[in-house]
C-alpha angles and dihedrals in degrees: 000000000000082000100065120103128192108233128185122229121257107296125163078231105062098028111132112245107159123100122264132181125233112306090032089277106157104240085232088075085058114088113217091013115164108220090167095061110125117270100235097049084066118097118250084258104047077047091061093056092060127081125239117212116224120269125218092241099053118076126205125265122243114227125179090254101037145335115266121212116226116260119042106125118339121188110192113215090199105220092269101101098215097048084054095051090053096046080053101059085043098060094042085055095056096037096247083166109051150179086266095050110121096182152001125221117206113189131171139133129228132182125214115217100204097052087029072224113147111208116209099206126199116185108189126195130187131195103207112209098265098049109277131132125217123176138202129202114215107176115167122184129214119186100197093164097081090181102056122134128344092312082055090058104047089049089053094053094046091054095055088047090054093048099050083045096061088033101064084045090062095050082048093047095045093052088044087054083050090060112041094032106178099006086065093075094051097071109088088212087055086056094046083053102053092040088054087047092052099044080053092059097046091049090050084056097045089047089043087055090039082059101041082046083055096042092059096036086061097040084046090061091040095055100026103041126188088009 
């Protein structure tokens, strides 16, 4: 019975968020700790001793007992499969994962060839106050190849067809501009015309910065993986 140790269940309030060092030790209890070492010249384990503080573009994650902020302690695995087992057992040595953890927090993205679908995937784990575990499955899926598939390749088709199409209107419309000059403008359906071509080209920019977007979104997972 003398092991035995009272814990609150998961509160904003009471959330942890100082520094500690590997084995939950507060780095005030080391003597000549640098606190102010860079934080990439720390090691992935002295990293998931430290708290990080929640960012603007990241959003909290609903579990079936509360609602958990981004940030807290983040140990990241890297995409090399032995670095993350080791960083694994390291972190079991040094109870990363406690008798005071409320919840753990699994993320990682996968993408699936034959869809060309990429799965953003949140595993969420929670520790209730008298042992239990409860988890919850967040999977949410992004198709960023539009042109993927049969269905790719019609849409893409059908969006050729549409640009030609508006495309010839505008050379019409501009000839018939040439030749009316200033009575053009005087016709309320000219002006509806122009407004819907121009509302096309504006869409045709938004949709080419949408695909560039998607172009180095794609090179910066390829080059930078499991970041």
């Amino acid at each position: 019975m003398s092991h035995i140790r009272c814990t609150n269940s998961y509160s904003d309030v009471t959330a942890e968020t100082k520094d500690y060092i590997p084995g939950w030790t507060p780095v005030t209890w080391v003597q000549k700790y640098n606190a102010s070492a860079p934080w990439i010249s720390r090691s992935r384990l002295e990293r998931a001793f430290l708290y990080t503080s929640p960012t603007e573009d990241e959003y909290p994650i609903r579990g079936k007992i509360a609602t958990y902020p981004s940030g807290g302690y983040v140990a990241d695995l890297t995409e090399h499969a032995d670095q993350a087992s080791s960083l694994i057992q390291d972190l079991e040595a040094n109870h990363w994962i406690d008798q005071y953890t409320r919840a753990v927090l699994v993320e990682f993205n996968v993408l699936n060839p034959n869809s060309k679908l990429f799965n953003q995937v949140i595993l969420v784990f929670e520790y209730t106050a008298d042992g239990g575990t409860l988890w919850t499955t967040n999977v949410n899926v992004v198709q960023l190849y539009r042109y993927a598939g049969s269905a790719g390749v019609v849409a893409l088709l059908s969006e050729i067809a549409c640009a030609i199409f508006v495309l010839v209107v505008t050379v019409l419309e501009v000839i018939k501009m040439c030749r009316m000059r200033g009575r053009y403008f005087k016709e309320v359906w000219n002006v509806l015309q122009w407004l819907a071509i121009i509302l096309f080209y504006i869409a045709v920019v938004l949709y080419t910065m949408r695909s560039l977007w998607t172009v180095w979104v794609v090179e910066d997972l390829v080059n930078n993986p499991g970041k």
